[in-house]
Short mmCIF file of the C-alpha atoms (twelve columns), coordinates in Angstrom:
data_MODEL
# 
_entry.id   MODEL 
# 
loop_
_atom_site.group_PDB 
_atom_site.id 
_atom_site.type_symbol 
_atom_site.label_atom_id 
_atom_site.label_alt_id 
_atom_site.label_comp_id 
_atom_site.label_asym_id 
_atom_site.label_seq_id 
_atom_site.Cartn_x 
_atom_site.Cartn_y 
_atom_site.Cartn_z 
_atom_site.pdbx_PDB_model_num 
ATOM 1   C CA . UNK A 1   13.594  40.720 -97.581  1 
ATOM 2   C CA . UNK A 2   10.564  38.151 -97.545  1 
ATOM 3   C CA . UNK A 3   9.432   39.059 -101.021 1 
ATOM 4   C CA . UNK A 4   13.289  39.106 -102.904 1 
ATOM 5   C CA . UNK A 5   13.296  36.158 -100.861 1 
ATOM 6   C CA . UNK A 6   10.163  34.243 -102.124 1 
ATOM 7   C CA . UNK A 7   10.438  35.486 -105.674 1 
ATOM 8   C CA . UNK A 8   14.241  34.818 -106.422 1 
ATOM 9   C CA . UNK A 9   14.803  30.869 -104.367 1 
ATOM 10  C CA . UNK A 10  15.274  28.253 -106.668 1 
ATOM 11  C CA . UNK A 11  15.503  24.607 -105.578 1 
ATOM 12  C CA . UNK A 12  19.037  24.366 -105.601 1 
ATOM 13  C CA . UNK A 13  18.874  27.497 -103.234 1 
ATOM 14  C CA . UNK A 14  16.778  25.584 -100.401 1 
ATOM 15  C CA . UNK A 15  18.220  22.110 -100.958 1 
ATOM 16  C CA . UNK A 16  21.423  24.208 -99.932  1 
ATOM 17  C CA . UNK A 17  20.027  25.320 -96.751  1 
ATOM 18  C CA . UNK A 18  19.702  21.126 -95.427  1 
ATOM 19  C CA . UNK A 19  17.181  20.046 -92.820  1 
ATOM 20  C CA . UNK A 20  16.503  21.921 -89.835  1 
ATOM 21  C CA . UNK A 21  17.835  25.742 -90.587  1 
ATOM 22  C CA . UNK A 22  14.252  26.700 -91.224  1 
ATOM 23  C CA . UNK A 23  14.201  25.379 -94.507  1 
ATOM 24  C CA . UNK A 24  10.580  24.027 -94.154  1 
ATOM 25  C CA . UNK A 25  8.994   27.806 -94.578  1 
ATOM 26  C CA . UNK A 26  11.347  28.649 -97.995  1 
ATOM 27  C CA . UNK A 27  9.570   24.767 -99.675  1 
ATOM 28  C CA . UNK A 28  6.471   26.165 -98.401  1 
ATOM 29  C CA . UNK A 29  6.689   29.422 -100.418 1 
ATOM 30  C CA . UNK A 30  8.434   27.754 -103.095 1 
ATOM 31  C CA . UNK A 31  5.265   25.616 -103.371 1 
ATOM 32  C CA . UNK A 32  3.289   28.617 -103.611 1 
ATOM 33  C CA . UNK A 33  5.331   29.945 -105.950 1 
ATOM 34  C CA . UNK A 34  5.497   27.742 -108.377 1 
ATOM 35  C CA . UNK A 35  1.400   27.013 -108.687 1 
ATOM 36  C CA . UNK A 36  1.149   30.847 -109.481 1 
ATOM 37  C CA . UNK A 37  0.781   32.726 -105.839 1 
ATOM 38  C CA . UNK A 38  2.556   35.888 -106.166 1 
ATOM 39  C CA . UNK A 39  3.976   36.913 -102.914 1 
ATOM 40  C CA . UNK A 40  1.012   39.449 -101.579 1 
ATOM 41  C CA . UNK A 41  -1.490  36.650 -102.066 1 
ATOM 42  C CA . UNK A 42  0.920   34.437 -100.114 1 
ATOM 43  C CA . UNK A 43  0.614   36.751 -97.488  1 
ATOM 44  C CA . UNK A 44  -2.939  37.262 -97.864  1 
ATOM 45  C CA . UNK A 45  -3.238  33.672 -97.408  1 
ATOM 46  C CA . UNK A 46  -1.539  33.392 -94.084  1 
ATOM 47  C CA . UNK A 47  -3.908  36.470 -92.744  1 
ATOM 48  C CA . UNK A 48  -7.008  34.344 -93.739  1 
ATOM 49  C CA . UNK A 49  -5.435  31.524 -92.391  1 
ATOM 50  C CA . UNK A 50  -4.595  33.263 -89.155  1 
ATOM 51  C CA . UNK A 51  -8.426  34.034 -88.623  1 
ATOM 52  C CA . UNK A 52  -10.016 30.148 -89.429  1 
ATOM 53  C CA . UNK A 53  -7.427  28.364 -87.095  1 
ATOM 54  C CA . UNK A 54  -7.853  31.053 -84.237  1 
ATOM 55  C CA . UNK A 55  -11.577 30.695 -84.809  1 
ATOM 56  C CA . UNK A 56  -11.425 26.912 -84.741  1 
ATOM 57  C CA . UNK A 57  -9.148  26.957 -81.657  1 
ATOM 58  C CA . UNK A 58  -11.036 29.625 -79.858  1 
ATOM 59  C CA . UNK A 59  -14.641 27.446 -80.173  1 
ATOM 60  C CA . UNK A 60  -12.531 24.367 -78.771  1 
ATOM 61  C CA . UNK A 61  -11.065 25.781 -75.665  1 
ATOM 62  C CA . UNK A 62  -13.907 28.176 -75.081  1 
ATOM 63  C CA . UNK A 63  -16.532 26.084 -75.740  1 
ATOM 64  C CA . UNK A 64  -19.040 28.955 -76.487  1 
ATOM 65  C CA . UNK A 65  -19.949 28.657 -80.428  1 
ATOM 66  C CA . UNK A 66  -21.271 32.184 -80.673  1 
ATOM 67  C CA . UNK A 67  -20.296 34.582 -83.464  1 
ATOM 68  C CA . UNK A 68  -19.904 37.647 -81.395  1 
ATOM 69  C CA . UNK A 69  -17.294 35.675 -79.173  1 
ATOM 70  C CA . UNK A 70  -15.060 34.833 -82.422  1 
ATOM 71  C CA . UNK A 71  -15.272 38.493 -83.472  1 
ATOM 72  C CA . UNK A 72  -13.749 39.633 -80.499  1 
ATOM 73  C CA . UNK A 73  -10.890 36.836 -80.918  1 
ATOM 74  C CA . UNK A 74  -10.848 38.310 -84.862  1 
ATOM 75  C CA . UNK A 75  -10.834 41.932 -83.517  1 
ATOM 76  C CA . UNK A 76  -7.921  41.137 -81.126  1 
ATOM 77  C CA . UNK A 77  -5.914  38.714 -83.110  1 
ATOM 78  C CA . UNK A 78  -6.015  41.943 -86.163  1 
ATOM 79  C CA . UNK A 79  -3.773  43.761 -84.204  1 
ATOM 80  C CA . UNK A 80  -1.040  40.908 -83.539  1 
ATOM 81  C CA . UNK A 81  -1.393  40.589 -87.292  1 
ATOM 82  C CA . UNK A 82  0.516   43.119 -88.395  1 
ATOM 83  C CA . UNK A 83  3.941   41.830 -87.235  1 
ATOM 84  C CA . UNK A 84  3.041   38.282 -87.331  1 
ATOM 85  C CA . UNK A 85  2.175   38.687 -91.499  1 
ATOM 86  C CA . UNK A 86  4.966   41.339 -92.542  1 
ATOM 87  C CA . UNK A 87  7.692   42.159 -90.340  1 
ATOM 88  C CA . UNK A 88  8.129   38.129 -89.239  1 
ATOM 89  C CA . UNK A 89  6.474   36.255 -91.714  1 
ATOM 90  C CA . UNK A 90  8.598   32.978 -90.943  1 
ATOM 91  C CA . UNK A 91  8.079   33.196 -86.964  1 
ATOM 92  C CA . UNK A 92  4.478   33.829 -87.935  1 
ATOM 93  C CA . UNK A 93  3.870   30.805 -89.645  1 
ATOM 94  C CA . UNK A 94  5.505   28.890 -87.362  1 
ATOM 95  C CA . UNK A 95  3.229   30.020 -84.452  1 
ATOM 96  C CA . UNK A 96  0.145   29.784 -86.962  1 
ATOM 97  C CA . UNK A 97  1.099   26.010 -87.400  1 
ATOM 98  C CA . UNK A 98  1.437   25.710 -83.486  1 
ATOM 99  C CA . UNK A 99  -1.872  26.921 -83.188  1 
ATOM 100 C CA . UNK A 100 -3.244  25.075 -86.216  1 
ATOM 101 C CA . UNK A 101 -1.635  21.622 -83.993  1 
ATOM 102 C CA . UNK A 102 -2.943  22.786 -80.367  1 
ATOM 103 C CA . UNK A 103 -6.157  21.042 -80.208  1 
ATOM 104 C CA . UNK A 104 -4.707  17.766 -81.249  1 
ATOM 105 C CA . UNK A 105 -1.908  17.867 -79.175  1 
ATOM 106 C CA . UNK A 106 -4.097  18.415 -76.328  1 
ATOM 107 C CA . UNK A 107 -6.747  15.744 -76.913  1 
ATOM 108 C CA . UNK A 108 -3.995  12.867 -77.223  1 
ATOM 109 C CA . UNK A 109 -1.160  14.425 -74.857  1 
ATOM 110 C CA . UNK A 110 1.905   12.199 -76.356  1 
ATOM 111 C CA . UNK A 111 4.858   13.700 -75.672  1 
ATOM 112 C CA . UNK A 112 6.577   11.916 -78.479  1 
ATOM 113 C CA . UNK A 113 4.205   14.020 -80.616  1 
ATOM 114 C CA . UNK A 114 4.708   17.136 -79.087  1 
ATOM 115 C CA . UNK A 115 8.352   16.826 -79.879  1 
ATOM 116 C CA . UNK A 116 7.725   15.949 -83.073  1 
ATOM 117 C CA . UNK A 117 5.428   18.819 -83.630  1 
ATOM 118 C CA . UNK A 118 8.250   20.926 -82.138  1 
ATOM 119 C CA . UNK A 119 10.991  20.093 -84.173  1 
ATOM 120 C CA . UNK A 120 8.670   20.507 -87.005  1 
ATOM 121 C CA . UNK A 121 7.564   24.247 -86.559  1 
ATOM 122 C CA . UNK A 122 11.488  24.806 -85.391  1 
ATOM 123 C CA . UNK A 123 11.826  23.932 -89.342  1 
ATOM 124 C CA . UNK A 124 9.515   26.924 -90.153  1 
ATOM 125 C CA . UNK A 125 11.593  29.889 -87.472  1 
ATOM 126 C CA . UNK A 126 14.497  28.274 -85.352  1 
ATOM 127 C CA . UNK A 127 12.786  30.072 -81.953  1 
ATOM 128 C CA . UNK A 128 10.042  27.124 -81.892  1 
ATOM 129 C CA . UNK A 129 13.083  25.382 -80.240  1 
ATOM 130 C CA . UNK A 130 12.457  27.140 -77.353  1 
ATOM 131 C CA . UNK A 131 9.341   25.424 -76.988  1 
ATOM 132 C CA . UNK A 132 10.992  21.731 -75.883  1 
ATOM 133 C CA . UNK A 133 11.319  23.335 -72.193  1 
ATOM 134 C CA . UNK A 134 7.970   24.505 -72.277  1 
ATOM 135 C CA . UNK A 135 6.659   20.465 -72.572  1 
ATOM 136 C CA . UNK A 136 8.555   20.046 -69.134  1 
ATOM 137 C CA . UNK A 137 7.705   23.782 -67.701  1 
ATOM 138 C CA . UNK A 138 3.596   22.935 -68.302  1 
ATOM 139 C CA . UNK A 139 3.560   19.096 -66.500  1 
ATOM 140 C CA . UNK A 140 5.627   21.498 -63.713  1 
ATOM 141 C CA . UNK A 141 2.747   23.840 -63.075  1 
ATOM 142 C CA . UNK A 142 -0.479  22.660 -64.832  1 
ATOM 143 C CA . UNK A 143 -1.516  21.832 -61.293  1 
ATOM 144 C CA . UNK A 144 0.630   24.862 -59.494  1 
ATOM 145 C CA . UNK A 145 -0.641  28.177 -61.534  1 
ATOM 146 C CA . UNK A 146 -0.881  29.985 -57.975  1 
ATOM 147 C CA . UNK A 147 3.076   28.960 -57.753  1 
ATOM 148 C CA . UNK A 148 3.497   30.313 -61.276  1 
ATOM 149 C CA . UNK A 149 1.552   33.360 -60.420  1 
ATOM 150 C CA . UNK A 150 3.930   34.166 -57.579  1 
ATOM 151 C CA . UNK A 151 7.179   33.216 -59.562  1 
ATOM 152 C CA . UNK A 152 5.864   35.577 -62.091  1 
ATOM 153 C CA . UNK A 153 5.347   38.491 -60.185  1 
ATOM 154 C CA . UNK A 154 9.657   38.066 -58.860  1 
ATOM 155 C CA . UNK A 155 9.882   37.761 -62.687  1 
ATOM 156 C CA . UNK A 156 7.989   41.067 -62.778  1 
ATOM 157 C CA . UNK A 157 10.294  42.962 -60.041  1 
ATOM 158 C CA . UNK A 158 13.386  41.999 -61.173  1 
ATOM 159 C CA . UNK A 159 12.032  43.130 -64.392  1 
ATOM 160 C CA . UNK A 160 11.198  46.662 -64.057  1 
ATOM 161 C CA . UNK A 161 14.567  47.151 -62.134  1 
ATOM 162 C CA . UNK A 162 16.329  45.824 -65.034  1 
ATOM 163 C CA . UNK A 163 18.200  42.706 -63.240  1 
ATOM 164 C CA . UNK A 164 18.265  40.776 -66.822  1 
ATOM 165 C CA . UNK A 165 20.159  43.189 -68.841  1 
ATOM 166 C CA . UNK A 166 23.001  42.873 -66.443  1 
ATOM 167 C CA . UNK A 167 21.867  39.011 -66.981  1 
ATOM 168 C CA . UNK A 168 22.248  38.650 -70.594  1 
ATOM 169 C CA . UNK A 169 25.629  39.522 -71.260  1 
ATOM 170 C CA . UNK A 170 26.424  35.695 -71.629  1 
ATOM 171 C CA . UNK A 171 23.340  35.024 -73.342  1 
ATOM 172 C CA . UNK A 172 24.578  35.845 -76.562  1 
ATOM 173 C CA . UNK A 173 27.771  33.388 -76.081  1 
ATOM 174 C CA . UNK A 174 25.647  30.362 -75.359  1 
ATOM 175 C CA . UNK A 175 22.998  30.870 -77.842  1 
ATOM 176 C CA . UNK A 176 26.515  30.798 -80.758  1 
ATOM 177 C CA . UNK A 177 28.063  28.180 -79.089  1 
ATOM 178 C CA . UNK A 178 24.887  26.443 -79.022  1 
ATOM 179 C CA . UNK A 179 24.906  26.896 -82.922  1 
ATOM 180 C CA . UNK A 180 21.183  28.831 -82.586  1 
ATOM 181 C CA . UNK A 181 20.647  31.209 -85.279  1 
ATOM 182 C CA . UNK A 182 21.026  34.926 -83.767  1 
ATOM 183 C CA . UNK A 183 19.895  37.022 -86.340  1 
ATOM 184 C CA . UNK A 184 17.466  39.430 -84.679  1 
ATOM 185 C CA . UNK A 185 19.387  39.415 -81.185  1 
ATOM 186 C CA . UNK A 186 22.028  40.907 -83.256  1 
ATOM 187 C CA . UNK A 187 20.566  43.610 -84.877  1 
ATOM 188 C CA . UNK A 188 21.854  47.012 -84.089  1 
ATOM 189 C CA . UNK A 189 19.855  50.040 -83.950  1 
ATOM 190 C CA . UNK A 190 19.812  53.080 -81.954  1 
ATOM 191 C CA . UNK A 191 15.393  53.240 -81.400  1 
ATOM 192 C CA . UNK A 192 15.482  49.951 -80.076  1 
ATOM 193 C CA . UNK A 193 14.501  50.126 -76.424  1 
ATOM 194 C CA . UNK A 194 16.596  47.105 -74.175  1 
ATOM 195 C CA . UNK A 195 15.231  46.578 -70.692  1 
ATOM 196 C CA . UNK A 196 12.089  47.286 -69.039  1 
ATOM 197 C CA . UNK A 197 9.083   48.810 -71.448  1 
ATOM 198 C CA . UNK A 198 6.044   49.583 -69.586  1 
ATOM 199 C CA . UNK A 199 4.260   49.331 -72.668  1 
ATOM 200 C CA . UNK A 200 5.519   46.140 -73.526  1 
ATOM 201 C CA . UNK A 201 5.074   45.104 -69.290  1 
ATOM 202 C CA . UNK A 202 1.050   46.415 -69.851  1 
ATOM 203 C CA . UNK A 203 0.669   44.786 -73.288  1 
ATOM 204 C CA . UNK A 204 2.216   41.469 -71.571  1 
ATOM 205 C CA . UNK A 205 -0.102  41.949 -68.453  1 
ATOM 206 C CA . UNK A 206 -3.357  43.102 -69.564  1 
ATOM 207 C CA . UNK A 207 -4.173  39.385 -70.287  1 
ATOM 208 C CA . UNK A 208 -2.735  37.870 -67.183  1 
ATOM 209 C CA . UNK A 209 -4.908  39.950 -65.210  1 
ATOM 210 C CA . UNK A 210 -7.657  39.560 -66.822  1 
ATOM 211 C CA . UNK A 211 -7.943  36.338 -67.107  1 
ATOM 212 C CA . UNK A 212 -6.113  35.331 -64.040  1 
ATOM 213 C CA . UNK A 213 -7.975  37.987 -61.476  1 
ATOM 214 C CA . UNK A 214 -11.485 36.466 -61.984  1 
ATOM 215 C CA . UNK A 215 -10.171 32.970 -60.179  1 
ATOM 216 C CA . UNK A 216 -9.065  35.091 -57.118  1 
ATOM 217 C CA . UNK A 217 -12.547 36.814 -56.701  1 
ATOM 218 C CA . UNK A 218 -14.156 32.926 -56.721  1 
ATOM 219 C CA . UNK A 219 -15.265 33.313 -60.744  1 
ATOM 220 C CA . UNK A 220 -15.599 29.824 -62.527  1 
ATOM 221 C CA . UNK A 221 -13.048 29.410 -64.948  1 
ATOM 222 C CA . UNK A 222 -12.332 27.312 -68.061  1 
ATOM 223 C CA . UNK A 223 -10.189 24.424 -67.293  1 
ATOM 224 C CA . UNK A 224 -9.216  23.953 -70.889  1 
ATOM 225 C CA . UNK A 225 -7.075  27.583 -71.104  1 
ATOM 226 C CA . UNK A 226 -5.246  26.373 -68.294  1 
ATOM 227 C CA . UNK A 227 -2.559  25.105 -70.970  1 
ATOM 228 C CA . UNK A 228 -2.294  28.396 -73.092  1 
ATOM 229 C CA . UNK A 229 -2.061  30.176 -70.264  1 
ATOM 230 C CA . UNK A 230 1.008   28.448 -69.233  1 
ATOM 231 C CA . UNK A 231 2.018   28.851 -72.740  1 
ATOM 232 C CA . UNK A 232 1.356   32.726 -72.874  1 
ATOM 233 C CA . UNK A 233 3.301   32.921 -69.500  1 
ATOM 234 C CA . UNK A 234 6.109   30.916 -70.384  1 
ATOM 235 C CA . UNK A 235 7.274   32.818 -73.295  1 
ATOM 236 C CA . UNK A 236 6.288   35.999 -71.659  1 
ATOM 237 C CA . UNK A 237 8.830   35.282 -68.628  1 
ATOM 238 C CA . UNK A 238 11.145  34.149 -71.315  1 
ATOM 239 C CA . UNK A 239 10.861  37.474 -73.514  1 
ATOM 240 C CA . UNK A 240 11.196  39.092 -70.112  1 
ATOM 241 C CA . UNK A 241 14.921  36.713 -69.116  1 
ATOM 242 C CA . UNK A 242 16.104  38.134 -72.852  1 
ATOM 243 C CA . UNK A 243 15.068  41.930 -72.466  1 
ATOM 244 C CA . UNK A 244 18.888  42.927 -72.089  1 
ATOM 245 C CA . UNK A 245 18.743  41.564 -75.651  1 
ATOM 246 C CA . UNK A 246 17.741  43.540 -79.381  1 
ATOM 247 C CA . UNK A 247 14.225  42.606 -80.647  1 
ATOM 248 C CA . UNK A 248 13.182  40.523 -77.334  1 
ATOM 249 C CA . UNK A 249 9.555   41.566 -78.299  1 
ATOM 250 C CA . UNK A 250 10.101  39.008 -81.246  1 
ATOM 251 C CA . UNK A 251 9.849   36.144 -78.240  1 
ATOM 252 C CA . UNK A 252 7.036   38.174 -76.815  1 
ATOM 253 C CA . UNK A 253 4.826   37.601 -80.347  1 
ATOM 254 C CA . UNK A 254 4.433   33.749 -79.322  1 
ATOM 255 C CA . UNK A 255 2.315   34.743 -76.258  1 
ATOM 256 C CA . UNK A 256 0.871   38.004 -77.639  1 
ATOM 257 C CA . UNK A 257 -0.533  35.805 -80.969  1 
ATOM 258 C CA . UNK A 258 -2.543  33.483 -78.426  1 
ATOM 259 C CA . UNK A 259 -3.475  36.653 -75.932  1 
ATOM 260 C CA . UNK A 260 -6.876  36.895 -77.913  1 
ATOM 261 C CA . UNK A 261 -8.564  33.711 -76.564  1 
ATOM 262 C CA . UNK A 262 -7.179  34.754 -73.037  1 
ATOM 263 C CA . UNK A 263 -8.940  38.099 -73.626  1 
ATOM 264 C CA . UNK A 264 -12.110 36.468 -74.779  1 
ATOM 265 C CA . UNK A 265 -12.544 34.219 -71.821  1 
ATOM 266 C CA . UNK A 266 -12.773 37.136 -69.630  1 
ATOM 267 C CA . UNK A 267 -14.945 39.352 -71.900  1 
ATOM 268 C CA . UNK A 268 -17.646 35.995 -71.819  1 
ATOM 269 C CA . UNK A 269 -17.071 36.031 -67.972  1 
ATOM 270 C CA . UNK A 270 -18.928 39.843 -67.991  1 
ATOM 271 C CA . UNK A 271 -21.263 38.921 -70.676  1 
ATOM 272 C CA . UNK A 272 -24.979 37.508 -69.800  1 
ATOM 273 C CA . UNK A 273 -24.538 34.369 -71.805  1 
ATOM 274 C CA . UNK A 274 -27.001 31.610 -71.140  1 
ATOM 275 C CA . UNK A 275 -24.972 28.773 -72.021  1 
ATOM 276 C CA . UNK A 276 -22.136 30.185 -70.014  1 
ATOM 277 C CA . UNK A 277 -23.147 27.758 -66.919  1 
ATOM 278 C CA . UNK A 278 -23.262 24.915 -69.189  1 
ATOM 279 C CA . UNK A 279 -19.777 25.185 -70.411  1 
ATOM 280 C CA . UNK A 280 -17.746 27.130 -67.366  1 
ATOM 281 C CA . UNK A 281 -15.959 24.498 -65.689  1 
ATOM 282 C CA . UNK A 282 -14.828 24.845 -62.236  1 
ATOM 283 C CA . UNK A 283 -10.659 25.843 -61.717  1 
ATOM 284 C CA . UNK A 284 -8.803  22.634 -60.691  1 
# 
């Protein structure tokens, strides 16, 4: 569907689409397009893409410029890959622009920009909406992740005893009378498992407790994570909320695609650095 789509769009095709129905990905490939990128570089570009702005990212909230620490955000961040770069290209672009935006959203902290930068991704994949509750969810608990903790182990219950697919019978209703694209919650298919996964419950924990069980045994922490792990949490809960839903794990890709620096923090927490002291910073 992504290649037909990014050889065959002409102009008049994506001037058709108007502003804000994720037009801003089809001008992007058009762009490429029409300088002579055939569609597997354009995706070959995004993967090497993927890996500098992860790498940049990870040496700003980490603080730790070794190269063995951004091969294990590389070796992580590979595996995410694969749906983020083929299966949803657009919704992968759109979190690889987030990403690309982090560390300048948190150095000036406008919240006129962060809308801005929100509305712009939501350009690339419609589900970046989702993010404007997010600005008001991390002032809510940037200072309360032991509250968010607990509220996320009640998400966890009522998770594994299926409480939201009995929940999201309405969901669908708002989200069309809301005029938000539905495309993937629709989908039909009979291998699709709705409701609690324990492999998608142990692929969504795995960083929570590893980076989150090193505070409650008195390890140092680093303060600057403290906003993607609200982040990573956020959309996890949220992915959770829609699990009565087809192709929830689509929702779960924001925070899996940022689990690698999560991951990382915990692997430098076991590792005899000698900087580490200089750059841990004490939990807040």
């Amino acid at each position: 569907r992504y290649f037909g789509s990014y050889n065959k769009k002409t102009i008049n095709d994506i001037s058709a689409i108007g502003i804000f129905n994720n037009s801003l990905y089809h001008w992007i490939a058009f762009f490429f397009k029409q300088i002579g990128v055939k569609f597997e570089l354009f995706v070959f570009i995004l993967i090497l893409s993927y890996y500098i702005v992860f790498a940049k990212l990870s040496n700003a909230l980490i603080n730790i410029n070794r190269w063995y620490i951004i091969f294990v955000v590389f070796c992580i961040l590979t595996f995410w890959l694969i749906p983020l770069t083929t299966v949803a290209i657009r919704q992968g672009l759109a979190i690889l622009t987030l990403a690309a935006f982090w560390p300048f959203l948190e150095k000036k902290k406008s919240l006129f920009l962060e809308i801005f930068i929100i509305l712009l991704v939501s350009n690339i994949h419609t589900t970046a909406l989702s993010l404007l509750p997010f600005i008001v969810f991390k002032r809510l608990f940037i200072r309360r992740l032991f509250l968010l903790d607990f509220i996320l182990f009640i998400i966890l219950i009522l998770y594994i005893f299926n409480f939201f697919v009995f929940a999201n019978i309405h969901v669908l209703s708002l989200l069309e009378y809301l005029h938000i694209d539905t495309r993937s919650f629709n989908l039909k298919s009979d291998h699709y498992i709705r409701g609690f996964s324990v492999y998608k419950a142990t692929a969504f924990m795995i960083p929570v407790v590893l980076y989150r069980g090193p505070i409650y045994l008195n390890y140092q922490r680093f303060k600057h994570l403290k906003g993607v792990y609200i982040f990573y949490v956020y959309f996890g809960m949220l992915a959770i909320f829609l699990s009565g839903l087809p192709y929830h794990d689509r929702v779960f890709l924001y925070a899996w695609a940022f689990s690698p620096i999560l991951l990382t923090s915990f692997v430098i927490n076991i590792l005899p650095l000698k900087t580490q002291s200089k750059h841990r910073q004490h939990f807040l």
